[in-house]
N, C-alpha and C positions, 0 to 999 in steps of 0.2 A: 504494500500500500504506500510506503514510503517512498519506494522507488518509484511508483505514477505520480507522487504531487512535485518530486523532484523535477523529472520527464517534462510536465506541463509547465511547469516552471520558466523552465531552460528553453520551452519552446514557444512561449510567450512573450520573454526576453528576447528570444532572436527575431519573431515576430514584429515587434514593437521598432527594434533598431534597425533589420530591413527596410519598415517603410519609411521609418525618419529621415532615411539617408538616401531618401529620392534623387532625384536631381531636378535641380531648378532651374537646367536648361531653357529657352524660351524654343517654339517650333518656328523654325527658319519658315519666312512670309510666303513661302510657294505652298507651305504644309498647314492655314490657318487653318484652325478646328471649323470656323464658320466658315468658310469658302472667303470668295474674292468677289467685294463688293464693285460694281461698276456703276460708272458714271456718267454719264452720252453729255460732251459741253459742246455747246457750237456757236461758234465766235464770227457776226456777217458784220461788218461794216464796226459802229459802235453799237451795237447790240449782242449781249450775251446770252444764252440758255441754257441752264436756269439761272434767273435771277434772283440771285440770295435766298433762295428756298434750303430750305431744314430737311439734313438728311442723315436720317440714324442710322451710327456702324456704330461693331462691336471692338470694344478695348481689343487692339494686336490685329485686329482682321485687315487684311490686304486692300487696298484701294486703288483702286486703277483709273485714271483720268481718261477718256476716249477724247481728243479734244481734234472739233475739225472745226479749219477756219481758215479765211479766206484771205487773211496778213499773218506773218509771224508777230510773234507777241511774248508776252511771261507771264507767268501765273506765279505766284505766293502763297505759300502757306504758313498759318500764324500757328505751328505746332512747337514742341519743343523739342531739338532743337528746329527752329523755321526752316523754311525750306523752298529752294525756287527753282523754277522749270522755264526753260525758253521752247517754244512752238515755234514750229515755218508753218506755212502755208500749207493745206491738206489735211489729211488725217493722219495722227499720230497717238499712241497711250503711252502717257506718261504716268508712273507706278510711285504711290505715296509711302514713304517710311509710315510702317503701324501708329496709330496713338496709342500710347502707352498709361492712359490713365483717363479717367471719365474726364469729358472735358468738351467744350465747344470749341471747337477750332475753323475760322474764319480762313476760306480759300477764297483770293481776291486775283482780278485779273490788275496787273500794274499800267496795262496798254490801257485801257478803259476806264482805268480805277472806280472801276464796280466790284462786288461781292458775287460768285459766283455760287456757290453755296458755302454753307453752316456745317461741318462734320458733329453732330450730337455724337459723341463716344459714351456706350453704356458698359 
């Protein structure tokens, strides 16, 4: 009898300190658990779409900008650390470092200096 509450002991103990000793690797942006969120912007003249519309991703999830438009331009992002993109002419996707904490983060076009959308990070 002794020798089972040792047993379960010892294997409780290892139990415990296997899962503690996880790893707190992050899943490289190709592997998000949610997928990859996308985003259709299209840039005519001075006109943007969307214009500053609110658009919920999840904290780490991948974001891809699809941006077609008809001048080259730059886009910003107000994340931490910020972050900016120059476009040519055409269609191109341009691929957002994750946000890493809940947060609204402000993508704005610099050519236009409008608001292009609102990242709500949940």
């Amino acid at each position: 009898m002794r020798r089972m509450v040792v047993t379960a002991a010892v294997l409780a103990c290892t139990l415990a300190l296997s899962t503690a000793c996880g790893s707190d690797a992050k899943t490289p942006d190709t592997q998000s658990p949610v997928g990859t969120k996308t985003i259709q912007v299209t840039v005519s003249g001075d006109t943007v779409t969307p214009n500053g519309d609110r658009v919920q991703v999840a904290v780490g999830q991948r974001i891809d900008l699809v941006v077609t438009a008809d001048a080259p331009g730059e886009i910003h992002v107000h994340s931490s650390p910020e972050q900016e993109f120059e476009y040519k002419a055409g269609t191109q996707t341009l691929t957002l470092a994750p946000i890493e904490k809940p947060s609204i983060v402000d993508v704005e076009s610099h050519t236009l200096e409008k608001t292009i959308v609102q990242l709500e990070a949940r």
